[in-house]
KOLZA-6437 format. One line per field, with one value per atom (N, C-alpha, C): residue number from 1; x, y, z; atom name. Coordinates in nm, 3 decimals, padded with zeros to 5 digits. Example, Ala and Ser with C-alpha at 12.3 -4.5 7.8 and 13.67 -1.06 7.14 Angstrom:
REM residues 2
pos = [1; 1; 1; 2; 2; 2]
px = [01.319; 01.230; 01.320; 01.285; 01.367; 01.290]
py = [-00.569; -00.450; -00.330; -00.225; -00.106; 00.003]
pz = [00.780; 00.780; 00.780; 00.708; 00.714; 00.787]
site = [N; CA; C; N; CA; C]
//
This chain:
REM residues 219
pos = [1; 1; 1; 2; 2; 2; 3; 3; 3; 4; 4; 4; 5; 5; 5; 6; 6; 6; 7; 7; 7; 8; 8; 8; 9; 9; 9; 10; 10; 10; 11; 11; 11; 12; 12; 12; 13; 13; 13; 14; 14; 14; 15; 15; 15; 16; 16; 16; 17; 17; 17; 18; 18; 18; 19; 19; 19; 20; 20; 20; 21; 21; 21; 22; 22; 22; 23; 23; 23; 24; 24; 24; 25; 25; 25; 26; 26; 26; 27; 27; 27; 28; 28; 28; 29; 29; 29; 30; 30; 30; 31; 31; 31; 32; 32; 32; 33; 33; 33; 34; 34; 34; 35; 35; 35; 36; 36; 36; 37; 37; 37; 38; 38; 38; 39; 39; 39; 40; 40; 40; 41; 41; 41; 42; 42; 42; 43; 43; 43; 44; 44; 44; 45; 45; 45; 46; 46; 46; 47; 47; 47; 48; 48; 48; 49; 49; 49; 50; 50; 50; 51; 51; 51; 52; 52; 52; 53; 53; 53; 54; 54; 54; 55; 55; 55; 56; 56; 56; 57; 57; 57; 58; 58; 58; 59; 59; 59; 60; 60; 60; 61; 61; 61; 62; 62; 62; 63; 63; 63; 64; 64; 64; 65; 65; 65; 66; 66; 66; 67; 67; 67; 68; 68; 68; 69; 69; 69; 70; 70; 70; 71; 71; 71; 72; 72; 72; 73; 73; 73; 74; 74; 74; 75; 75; 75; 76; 76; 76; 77; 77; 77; 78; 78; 78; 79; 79; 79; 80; 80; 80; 81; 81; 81; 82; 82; 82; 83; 83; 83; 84; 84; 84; 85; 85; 85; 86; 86; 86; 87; 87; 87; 88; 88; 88; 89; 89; 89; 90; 90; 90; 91; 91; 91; 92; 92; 92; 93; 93; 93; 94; 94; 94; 95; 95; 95; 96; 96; 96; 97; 97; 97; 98; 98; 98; 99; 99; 99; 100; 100; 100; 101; 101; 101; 102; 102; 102; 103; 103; 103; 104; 104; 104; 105; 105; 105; 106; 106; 106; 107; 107; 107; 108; 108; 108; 109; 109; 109; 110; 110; 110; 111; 111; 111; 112; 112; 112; 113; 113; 113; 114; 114; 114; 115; 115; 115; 116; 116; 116; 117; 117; 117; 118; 118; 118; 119; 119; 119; 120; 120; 120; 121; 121; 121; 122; 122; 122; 123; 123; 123; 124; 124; 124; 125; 125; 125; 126; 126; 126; 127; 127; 127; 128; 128; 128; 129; 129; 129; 130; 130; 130; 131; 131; 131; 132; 132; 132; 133; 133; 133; 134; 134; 134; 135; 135; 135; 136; 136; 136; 137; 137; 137; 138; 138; 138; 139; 139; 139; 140; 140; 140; 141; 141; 141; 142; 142; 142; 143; 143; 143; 144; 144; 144; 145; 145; 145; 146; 146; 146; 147; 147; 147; 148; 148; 148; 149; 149; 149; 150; 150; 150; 151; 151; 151; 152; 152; 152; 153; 153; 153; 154; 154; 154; 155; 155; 155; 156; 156; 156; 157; 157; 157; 158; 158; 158; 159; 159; 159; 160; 160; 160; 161; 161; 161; 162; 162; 162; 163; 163; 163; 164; 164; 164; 165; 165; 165; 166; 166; 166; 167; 167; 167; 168; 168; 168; 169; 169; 169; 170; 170; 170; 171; 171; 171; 172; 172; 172; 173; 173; 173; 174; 174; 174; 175; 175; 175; 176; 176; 176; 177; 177; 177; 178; 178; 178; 179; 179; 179; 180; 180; 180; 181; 181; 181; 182; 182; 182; 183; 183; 183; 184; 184; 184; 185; 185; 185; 186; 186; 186; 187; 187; 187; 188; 188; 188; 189; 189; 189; 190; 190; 190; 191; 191; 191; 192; 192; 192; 193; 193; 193; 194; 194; 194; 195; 195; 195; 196; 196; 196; 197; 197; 197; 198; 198; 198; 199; 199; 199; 200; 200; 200; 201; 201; 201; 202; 202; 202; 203; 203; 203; 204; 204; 204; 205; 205; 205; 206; 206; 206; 207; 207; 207; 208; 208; 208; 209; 209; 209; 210; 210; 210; 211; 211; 211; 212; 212; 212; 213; 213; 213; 214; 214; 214; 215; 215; 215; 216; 216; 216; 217; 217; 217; 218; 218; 218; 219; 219; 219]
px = [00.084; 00.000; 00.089; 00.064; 00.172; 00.116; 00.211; 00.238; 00.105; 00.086; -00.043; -00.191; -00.188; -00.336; -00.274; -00.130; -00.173; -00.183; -00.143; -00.175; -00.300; -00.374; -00.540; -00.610; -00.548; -00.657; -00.616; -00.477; -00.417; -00.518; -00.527; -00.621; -00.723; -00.792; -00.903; -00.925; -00.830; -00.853; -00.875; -00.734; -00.711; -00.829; -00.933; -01.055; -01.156; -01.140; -01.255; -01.205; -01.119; -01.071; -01.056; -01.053; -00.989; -01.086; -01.073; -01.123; -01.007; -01.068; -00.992; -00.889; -00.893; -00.812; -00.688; -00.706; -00.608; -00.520; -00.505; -00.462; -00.365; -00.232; -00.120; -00.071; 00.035; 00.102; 00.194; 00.250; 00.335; 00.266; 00.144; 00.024; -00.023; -00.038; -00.027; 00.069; 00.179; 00.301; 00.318; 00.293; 00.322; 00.260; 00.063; 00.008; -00.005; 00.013; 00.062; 00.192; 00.334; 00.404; 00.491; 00.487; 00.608; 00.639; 00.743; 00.790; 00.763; 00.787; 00.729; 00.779; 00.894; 00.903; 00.832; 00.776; 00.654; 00.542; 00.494; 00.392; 00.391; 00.476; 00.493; 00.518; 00.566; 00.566; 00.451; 00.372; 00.211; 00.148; 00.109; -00.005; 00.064; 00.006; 00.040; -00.040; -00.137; -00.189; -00.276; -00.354; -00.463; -00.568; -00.612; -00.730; -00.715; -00.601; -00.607; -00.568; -00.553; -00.551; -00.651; -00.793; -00.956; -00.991; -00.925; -00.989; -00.970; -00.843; -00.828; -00.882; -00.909; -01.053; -01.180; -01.168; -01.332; -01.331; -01.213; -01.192; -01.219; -01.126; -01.177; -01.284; -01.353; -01.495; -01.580; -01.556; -01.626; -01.559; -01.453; -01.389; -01.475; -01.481; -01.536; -01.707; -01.767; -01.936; -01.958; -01.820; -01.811; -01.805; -01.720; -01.683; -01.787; -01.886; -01.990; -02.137; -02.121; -02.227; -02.326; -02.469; -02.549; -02.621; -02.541; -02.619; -02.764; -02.879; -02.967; -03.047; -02.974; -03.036; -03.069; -03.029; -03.010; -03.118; -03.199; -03.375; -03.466; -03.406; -03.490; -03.480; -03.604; -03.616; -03.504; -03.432; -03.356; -03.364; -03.482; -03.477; -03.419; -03.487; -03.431; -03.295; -03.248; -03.090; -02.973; -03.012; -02.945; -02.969; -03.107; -03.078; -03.020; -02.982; -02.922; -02.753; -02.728; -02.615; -02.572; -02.646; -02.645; -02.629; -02.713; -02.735; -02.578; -02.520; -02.380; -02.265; -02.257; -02.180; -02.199; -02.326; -02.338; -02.286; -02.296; -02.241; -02.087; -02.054; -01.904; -01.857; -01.908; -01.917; -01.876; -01.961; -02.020; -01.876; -01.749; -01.650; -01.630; -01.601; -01.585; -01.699; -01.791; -01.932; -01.860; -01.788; -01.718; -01.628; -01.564; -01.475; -01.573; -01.670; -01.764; -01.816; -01.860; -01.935; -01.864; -01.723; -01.649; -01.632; -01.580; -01.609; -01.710; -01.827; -01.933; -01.887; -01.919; -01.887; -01.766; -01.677; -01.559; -01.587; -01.683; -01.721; -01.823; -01.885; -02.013; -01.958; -01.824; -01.769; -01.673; -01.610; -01.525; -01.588; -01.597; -01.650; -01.556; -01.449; -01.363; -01.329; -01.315; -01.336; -01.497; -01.586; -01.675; -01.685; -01.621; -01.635; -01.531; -01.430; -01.352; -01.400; -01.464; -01.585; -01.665; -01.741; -01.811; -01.755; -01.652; -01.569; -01.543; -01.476; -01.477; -01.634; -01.713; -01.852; -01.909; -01.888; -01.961; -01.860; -01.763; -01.689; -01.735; -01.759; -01.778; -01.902; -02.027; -02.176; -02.174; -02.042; -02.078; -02.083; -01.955; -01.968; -02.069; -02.147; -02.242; -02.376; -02.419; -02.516; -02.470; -02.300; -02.276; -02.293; -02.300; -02.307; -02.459; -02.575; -02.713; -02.753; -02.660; -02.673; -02.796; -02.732; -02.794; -02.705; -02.755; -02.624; -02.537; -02.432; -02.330; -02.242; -02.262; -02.164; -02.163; -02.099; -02.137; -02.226; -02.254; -02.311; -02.433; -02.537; -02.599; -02.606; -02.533; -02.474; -02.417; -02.323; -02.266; -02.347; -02.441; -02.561; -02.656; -02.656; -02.768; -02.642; -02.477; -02.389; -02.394; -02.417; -02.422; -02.565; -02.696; -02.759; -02.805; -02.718; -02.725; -02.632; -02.514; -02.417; -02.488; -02.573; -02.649; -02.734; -02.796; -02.917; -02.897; -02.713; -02.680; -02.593; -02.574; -02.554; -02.633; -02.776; -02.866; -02.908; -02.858; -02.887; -02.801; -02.680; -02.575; -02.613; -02.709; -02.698; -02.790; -02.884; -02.970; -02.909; -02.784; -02.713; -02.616; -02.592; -02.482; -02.495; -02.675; -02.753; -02.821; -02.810; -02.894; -02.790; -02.841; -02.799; -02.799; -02.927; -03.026; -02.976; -02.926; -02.845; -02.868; -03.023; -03.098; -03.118; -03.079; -03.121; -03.213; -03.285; -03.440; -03.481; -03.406; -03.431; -03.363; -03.262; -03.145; -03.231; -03.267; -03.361; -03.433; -03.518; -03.696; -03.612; -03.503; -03.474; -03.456; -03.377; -03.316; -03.415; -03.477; -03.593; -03.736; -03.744; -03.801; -03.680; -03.594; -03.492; -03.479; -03.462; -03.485; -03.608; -03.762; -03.838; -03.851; -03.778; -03.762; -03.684; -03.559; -03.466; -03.569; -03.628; -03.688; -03.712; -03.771; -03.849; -03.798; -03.639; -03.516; -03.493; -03.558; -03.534; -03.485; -03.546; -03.479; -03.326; -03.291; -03.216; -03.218; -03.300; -03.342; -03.473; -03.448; -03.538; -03.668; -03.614; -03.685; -03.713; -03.674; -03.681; -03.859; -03.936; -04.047; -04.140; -04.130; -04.297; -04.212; -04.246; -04.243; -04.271; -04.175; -04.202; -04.275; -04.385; -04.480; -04.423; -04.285; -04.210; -04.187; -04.145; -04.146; -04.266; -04.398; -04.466; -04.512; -04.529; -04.561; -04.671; -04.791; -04.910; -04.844; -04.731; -04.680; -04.595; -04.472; -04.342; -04.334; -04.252; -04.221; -04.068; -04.002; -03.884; -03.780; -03.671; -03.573; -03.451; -03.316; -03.232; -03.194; -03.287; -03.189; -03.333; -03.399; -03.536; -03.628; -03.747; -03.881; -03.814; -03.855; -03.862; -03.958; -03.996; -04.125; -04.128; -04.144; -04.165; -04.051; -04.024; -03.969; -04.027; -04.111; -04.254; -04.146; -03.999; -03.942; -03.924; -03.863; -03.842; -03.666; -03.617; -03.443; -03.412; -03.308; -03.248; -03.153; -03.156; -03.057; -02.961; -02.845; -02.711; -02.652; -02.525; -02.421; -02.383; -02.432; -02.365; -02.204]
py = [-00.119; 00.000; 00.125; 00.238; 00.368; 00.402; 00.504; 00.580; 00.698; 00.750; 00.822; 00.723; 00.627; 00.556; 00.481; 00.438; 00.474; 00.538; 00.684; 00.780; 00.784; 00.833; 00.854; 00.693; 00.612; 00.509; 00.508; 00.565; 00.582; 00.706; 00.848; 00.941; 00.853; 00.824; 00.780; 00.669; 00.591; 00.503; 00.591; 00.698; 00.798; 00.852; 00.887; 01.036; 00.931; 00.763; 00.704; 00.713; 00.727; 00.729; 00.858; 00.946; 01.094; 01.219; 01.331; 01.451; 01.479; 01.546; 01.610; 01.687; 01.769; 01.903; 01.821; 01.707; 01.621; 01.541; 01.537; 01.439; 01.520; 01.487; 01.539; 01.408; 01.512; 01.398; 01.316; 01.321; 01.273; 01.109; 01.117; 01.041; 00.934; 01.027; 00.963; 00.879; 00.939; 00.889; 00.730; 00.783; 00.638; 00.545; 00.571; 00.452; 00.350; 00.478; 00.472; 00.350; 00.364; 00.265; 00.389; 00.516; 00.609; 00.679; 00.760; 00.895; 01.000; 01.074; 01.236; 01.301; 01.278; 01.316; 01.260; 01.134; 01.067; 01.165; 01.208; 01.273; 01.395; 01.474; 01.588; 01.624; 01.532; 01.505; 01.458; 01.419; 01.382; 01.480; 01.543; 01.632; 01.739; 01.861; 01.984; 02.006; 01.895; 01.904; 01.805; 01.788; 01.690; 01.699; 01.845; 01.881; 01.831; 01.838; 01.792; 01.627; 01.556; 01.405; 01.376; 01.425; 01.443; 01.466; 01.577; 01.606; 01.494; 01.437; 01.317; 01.175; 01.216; 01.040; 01.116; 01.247; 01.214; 01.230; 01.343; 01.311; 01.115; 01.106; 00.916; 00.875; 00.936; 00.873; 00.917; 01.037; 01.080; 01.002; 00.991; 00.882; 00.796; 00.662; 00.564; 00.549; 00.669; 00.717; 00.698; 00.789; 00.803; 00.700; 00.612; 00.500; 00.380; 00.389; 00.294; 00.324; 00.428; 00.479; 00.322; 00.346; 00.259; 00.309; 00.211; 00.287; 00.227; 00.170; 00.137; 00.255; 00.374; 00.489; 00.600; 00.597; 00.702; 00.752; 00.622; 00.712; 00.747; 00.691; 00.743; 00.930; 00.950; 01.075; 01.120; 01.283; 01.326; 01.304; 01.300; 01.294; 01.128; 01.058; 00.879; 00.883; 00.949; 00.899; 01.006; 01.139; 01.184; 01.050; 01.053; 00.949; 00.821; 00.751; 00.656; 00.679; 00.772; 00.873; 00.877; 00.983; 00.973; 00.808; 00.721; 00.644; 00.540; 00.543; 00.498; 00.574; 00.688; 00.791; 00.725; 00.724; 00.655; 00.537; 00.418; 00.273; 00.311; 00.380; 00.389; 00.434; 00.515; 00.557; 00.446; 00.365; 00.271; 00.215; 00.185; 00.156; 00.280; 00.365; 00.526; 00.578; 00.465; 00.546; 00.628; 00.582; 00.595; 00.730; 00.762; 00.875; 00.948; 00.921; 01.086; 01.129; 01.054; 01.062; 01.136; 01.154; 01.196; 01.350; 01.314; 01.508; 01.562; 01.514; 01.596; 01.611; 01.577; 01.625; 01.745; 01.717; 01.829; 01.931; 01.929; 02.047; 02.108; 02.058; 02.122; 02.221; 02.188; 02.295; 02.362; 02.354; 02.413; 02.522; 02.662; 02.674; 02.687; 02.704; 02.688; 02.586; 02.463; 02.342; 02.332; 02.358; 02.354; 02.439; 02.509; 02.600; 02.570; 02.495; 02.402; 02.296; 02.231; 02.076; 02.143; 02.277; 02.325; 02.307; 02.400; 02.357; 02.265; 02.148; 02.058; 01.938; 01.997; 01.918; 01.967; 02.077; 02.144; 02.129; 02.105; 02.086; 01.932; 01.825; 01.700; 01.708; 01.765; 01.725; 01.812; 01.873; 01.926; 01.794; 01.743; 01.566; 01.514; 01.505; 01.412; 01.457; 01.588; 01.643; 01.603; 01.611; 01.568; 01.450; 01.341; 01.197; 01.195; 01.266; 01.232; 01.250; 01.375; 01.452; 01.542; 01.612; 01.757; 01.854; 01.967; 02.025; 02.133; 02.128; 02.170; 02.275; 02.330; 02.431; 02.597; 02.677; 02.817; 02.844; 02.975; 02.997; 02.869; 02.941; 02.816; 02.667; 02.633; 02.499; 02.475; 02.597; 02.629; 02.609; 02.701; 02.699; 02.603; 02.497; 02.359; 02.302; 02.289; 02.219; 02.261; 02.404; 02.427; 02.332; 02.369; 02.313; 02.173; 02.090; 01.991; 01.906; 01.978; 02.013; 02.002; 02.100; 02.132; 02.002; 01.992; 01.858; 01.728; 01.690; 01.570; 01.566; 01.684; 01.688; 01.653; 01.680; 01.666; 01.485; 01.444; 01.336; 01.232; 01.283; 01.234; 01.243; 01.347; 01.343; 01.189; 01.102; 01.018; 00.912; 00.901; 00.807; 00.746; 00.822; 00.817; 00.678; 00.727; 00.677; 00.544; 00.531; 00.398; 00.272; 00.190; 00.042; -00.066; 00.013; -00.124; -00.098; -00.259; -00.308; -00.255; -00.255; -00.211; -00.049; 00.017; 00.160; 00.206; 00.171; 00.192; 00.332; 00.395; 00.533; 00.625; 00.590; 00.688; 00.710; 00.633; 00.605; 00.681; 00.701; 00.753; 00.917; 00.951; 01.091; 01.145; 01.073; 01.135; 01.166; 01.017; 01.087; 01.193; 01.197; 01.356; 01.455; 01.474; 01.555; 01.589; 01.496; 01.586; 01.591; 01.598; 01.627; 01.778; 01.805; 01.927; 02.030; 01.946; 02.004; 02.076; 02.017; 02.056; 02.154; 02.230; 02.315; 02.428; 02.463; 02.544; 02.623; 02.720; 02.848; 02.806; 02.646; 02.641; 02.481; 02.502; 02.421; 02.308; 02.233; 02.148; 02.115; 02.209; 02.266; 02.168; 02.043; 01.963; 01.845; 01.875; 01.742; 01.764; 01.903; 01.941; 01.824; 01.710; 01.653; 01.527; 01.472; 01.346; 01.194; 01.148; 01.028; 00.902; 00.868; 00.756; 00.662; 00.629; 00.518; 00.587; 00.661; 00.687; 00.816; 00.802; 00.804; 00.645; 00.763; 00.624; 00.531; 00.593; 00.473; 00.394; 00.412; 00.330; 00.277; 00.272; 00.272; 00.106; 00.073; -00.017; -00.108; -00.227; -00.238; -00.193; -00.155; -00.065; -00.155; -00.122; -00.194; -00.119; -00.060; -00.007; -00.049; -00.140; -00.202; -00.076; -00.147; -00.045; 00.125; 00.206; 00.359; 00.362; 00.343; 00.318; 00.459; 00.553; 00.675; 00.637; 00.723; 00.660; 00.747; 00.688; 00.747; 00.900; 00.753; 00.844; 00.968; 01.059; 01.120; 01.108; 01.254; 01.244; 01.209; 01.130; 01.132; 01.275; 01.327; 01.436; 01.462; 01.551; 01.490; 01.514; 01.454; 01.393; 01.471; 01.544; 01.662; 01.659]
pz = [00.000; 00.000; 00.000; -00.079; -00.050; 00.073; 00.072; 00.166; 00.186; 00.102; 00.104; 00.103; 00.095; 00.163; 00.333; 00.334; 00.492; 00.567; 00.523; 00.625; 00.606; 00.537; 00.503; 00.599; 00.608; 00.723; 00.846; 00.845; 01.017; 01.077; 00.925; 00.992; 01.062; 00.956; 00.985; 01.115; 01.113; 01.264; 01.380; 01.353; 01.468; 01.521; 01.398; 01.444; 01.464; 01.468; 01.507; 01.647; 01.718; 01.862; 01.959; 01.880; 01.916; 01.863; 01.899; 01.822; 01.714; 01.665; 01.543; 01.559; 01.611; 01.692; 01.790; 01.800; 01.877; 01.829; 01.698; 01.576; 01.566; 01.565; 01.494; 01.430; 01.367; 01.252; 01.308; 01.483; 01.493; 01.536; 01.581; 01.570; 01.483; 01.360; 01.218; 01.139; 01.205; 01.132; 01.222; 01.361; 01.410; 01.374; 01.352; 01.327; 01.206; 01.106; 00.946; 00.946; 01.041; 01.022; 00.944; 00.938; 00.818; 00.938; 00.804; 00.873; 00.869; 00.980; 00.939; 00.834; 00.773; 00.649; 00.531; 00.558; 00.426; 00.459; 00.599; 00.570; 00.544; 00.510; 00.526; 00.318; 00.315; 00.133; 00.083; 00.153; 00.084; 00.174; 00.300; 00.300; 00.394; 00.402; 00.471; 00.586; 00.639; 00.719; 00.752; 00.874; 00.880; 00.776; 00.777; 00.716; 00.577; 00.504; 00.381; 00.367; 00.477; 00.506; 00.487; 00.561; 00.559; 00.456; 00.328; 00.190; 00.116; 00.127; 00.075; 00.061; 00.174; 00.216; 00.191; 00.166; 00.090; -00.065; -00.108; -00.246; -00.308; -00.224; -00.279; -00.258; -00.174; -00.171; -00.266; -00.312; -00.429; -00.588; -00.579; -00.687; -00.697; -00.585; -00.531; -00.632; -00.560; -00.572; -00.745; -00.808; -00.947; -01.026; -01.039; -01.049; -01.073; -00.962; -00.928; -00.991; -01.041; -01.130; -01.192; -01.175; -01.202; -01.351; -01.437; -01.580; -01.588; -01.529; -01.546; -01.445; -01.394; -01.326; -01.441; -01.543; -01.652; -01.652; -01.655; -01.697; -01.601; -01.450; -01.369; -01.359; -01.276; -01.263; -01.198; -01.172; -01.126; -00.935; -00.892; -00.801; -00.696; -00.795; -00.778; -00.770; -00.950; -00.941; -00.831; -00.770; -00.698; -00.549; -00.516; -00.421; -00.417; -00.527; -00.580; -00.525; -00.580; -00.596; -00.383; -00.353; -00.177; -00.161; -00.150; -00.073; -00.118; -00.247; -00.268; -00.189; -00.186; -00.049; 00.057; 00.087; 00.252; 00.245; 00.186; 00.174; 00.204; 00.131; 00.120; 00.257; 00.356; 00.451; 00.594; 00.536; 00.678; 00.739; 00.683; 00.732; 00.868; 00.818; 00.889; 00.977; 01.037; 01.096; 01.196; 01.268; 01.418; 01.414; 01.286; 01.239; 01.236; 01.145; 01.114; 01.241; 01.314; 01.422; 01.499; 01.517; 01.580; 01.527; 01.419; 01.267; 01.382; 01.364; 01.357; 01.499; 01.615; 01.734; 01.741; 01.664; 01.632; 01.553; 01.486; 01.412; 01.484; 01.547; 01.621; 01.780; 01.801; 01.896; 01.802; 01.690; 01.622; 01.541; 01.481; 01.370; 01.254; 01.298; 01.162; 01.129; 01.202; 01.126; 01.027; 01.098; 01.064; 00.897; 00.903; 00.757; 00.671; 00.696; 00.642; 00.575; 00.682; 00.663; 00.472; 00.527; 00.460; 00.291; 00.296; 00.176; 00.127; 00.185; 00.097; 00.069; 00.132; 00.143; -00.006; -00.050; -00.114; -00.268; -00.276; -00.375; -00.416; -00.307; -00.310; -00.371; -00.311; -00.349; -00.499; -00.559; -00.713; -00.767; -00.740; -00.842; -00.828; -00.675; -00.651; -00.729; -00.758; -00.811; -01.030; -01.056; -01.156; -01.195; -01.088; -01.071; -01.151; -01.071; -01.061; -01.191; -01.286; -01.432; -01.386; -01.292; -01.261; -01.275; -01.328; -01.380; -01.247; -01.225; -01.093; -01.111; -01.266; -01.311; -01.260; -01.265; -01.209; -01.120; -01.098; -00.975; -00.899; -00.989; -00.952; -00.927; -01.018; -00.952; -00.815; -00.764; -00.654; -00.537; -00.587; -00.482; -00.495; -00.576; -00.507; -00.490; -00.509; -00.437; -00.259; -00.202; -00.124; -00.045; -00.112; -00.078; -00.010; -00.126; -00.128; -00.031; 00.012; 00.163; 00.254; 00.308; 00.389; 00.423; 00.301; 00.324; 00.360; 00.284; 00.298; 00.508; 00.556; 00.683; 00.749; 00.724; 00.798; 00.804; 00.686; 00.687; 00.753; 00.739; 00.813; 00.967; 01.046; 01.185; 01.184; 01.103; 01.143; 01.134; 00.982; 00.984; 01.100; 01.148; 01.256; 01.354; 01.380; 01.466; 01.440; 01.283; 01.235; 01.229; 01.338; 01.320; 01.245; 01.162; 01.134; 00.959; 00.946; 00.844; 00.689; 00.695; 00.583; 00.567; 00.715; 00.706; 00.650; 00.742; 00.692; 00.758; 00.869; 00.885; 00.822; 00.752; 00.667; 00.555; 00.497; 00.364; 00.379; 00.503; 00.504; 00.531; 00.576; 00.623; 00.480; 00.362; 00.294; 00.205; 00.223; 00.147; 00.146; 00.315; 00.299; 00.241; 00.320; 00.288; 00.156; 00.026; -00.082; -00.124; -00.038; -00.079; -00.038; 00.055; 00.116; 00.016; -00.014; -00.061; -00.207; -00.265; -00.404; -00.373; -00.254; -00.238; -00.236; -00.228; -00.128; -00.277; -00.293; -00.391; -00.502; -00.583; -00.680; -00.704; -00.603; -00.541; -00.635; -00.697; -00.760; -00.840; -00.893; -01.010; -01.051; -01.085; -01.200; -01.044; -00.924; -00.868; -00.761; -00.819; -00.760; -00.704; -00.817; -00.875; -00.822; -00.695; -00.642; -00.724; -00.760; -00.869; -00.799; -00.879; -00.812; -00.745; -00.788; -00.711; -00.531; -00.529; -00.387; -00.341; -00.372; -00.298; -00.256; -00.046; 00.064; -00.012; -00.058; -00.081; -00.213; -00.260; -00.424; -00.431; -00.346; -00.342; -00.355; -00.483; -00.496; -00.431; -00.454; -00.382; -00.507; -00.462; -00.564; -00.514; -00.565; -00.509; -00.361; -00.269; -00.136; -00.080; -00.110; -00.050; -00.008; 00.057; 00.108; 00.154; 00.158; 00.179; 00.282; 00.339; 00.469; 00.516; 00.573; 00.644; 00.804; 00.858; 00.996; 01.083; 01.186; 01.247; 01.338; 01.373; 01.496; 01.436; 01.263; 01.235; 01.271; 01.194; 01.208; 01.363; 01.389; 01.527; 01.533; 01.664; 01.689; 01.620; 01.621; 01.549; 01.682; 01.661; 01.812; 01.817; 01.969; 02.049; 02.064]
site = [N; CA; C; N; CA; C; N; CA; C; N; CA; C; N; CA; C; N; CA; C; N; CA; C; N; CA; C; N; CA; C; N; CA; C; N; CA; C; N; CA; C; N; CA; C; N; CA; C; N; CA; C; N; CA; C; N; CA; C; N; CA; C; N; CA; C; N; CA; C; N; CA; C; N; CA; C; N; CA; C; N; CA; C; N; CA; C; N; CA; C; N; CA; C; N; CA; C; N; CA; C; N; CA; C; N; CA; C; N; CA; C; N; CA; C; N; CA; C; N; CA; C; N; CA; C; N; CA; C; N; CA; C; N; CA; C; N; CA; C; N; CA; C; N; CA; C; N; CA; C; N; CA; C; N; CA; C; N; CA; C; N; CA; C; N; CA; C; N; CA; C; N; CA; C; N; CA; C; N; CA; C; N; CA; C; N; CA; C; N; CA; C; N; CA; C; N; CA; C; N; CA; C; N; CA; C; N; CA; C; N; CA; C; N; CA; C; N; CA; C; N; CA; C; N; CA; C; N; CA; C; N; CA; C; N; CA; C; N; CA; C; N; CA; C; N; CA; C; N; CA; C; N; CA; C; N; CA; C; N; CA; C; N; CA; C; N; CA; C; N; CA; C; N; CA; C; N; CA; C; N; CA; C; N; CA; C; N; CA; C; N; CA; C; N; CA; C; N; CA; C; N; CA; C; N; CA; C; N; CA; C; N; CA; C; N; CA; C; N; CA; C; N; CA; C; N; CA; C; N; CA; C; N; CA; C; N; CA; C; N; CA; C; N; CA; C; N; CA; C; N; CA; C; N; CA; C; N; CA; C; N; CA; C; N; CA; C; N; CA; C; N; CA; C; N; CA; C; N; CA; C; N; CA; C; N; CA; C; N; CA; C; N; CA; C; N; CA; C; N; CA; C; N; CA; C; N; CA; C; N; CA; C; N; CA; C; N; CA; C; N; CA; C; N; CA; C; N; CA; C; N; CA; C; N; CA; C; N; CA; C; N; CA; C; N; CA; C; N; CA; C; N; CA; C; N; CA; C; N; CA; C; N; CA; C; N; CA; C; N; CA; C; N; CA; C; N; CA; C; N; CA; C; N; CA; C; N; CA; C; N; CA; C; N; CA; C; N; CA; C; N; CA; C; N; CA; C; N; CA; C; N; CA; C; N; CA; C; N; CA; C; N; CA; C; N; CA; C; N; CA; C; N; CA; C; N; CA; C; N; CA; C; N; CA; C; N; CA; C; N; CA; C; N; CA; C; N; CA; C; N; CA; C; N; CA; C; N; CA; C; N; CA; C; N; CA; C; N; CA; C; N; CA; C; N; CA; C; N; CA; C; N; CA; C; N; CA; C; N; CA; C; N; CA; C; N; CA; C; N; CA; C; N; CA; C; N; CA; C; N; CA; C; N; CA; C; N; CA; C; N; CA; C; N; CA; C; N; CA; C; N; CA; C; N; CA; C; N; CA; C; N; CA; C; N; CA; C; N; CA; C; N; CA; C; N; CA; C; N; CA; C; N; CA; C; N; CA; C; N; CA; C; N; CA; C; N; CA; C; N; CA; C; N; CA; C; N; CA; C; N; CA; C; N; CA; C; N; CA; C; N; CA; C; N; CA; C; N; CA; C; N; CA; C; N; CA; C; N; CA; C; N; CA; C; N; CA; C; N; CA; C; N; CA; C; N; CA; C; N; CA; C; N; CA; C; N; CA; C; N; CA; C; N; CA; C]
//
């Protein structure tokens, strides 16, 4: 394995154990198995150790593209799109979980987070073939930042193998999201497949409603 994917899983072991703000490289370097001079030639910081494991996750998302999504509606294949992010995720529940607790007392991590969230959900909105270019694009990438956080506070929390509450959040969530000044233009008109009284099984199974609604996100 190089040198730059073990630092990126040493991060990552590290922030499943630690806060963020507590991670140094001398940390990294030990668990990685390198030297501080390997890490210092692959990244300039933690924060860009973190851009790096999600840059690949957006690789990952890209990569896995389902060409039998082409014709679904925009709103299906962005959730198609999310719900492959989250899969990719599930190794790292314990890391994010940790982010978010570190960003929620930080705000400049937090507006850091922001940045590269929002550079990420352009591909992911490019993934869905919604268009992500210039301003506007910017701003349902922002949007779509925003929305996929929120979804992340329920994920955190869901055990259950099938995620059957991640599913039901995200999917209000971009029913919400349609609504957000534009945000997603064409994704207004709820496709018969996921309305509750129609919803057929898809490949991420039933969409059920989740009575509990979002769980908190981790203080």
């Amino acid at each position: 394995m190089a040198n730059r994917d073990l630092i990126v899983d040493a991060f990552m072991a590290l922030l499943a154990e630690k806060e963020f703000d507590k991670i140094g490289f001398a940390d990294i370097a030990q668990r990685a198995g390198v030297s501080l001079a390997d890490c210092r030639a692959e990244f300039s910081s933690p924060g860009a150790v973190l851009a790096a494991h999600m840059k690949e996750i957006d690789r990952k998302v890209l990569a896995g593209a389902a060409p039998d999504m082409a014709a679904e509606p925009p709103r299906e294949r962005l959730f198609d799109v999310l719900m492959r992010r989250l899969e990719l995720h599930a190794p790292h529940k314990a890391a994010i979980r940790s982010l978010m607790r570190s960003a929620a007392r930080n705000p400049a991590l937090a507006l850091a987070l922001n940045r590269v969230a929002v550079q990420s959900q352009q591909w992911m909105l490019t993934a869905a073939d919604i268009e992500a270019a210039g301003p506007r694009g910017m701003m349902r990438a922002q949007g779509l930042a925003l929305l996929y956080a929120s979804v992340l506070r329920t994920w955190v929390r869901d055990d259950d193998p099938g995620l059957a509450r991640t599913m039901a959040a995200l999917d209000r969530a971009l029913g919400r999201g349609a609504r957000w000044a534009g945000l997603l233009d064409d994704l207004g008109r709820l496709p018969s497949r996921l309305c509750p009284s129609r919803r057929e099984p898809d490949r991420y199974g039933s969409r059920e409603p989740d009575p509990a609604g979002d769980a908190p996100a981790a203080a």
